[in-house]
N, C-alpha and C positions, 0 to 999 in steps of 0.2 A: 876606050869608051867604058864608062861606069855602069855598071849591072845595079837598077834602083826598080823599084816597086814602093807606089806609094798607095796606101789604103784609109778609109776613113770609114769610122762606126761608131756607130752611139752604145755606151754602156751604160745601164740606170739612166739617162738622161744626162751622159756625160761625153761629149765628142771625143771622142779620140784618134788621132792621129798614129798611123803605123807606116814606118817609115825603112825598110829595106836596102840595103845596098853593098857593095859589095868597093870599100875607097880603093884610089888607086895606092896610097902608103900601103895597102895589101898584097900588092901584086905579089912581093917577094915570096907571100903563101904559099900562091900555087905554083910559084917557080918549086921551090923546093918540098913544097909538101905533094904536088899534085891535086891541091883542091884550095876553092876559093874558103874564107875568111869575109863573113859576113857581119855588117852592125847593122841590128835592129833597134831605131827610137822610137820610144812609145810618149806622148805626150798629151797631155789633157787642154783641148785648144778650148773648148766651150763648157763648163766656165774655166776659163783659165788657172792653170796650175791645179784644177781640183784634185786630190786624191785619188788615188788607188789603191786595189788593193795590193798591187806590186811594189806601189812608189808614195810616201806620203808628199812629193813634191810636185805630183804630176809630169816626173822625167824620168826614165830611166831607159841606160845605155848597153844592149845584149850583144854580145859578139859570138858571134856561132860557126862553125864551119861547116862546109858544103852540104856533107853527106848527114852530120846532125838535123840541119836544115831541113834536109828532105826526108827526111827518117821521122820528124815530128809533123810534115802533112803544108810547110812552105812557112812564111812568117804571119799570114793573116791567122792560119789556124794554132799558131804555137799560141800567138800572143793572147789570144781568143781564149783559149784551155788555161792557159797559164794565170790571166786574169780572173774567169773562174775558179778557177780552184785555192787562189788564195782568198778567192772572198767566202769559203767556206771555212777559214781559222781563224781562232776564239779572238786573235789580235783585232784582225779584221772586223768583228761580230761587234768586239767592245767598242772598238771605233764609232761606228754606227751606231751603238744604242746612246753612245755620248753624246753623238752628232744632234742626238734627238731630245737631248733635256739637259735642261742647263745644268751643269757639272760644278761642284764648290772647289772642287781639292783637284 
């Protein structure tokens, strides 16, 4: 049986989808490592494909292991911090002030 967690929240007024689970192609992890082998998808369902500040595709694919996992507070609040904190660099910043006036070059 498959270890999944699924979560939804709006960031800026952007759905996003968080998306936990633990595949079973993983199993072999914790055969030999003793801990599960998690992917987390994050994706922008409303509007579609919008931006992030993690992803300029509105996807991206985090593979994390067990005790990481839990060492950063589970996947809602990794992804939560994570997302924060890159919308605080100057990539990010430029984005957004582009997003806001029309750009020539």
């Amino acid at each position: 049986m498959e270890n999944r967690e699924v979560f939804n929240i709006t960031w800026q007024g952007i759905e996003v989808e968080i998306v936990c689970r633990e595949p079973a192609y993983m199993n072999s992890h914790r055969k030999f490592y003793g801990c599960g082998m998690f992917r987390i998808e994050i994706r922008s369902i409303s509007p579609k494909r919008a931006p992030l500040p993690i992803t300029e595709t509105g996807y991206k694919s985090i593979f994390m292991t067990e005790p990481e996992l839990a060492k950063q507070g589970g996947s809602l609040k990794y992804v939560t911090s994570y997302i924060e904190q890159e919308a605080k660099s100057k990539k990010w910043q430029k984005n957004l002030e582009n997003s806001r006036q029309f750009n020539l070059f």
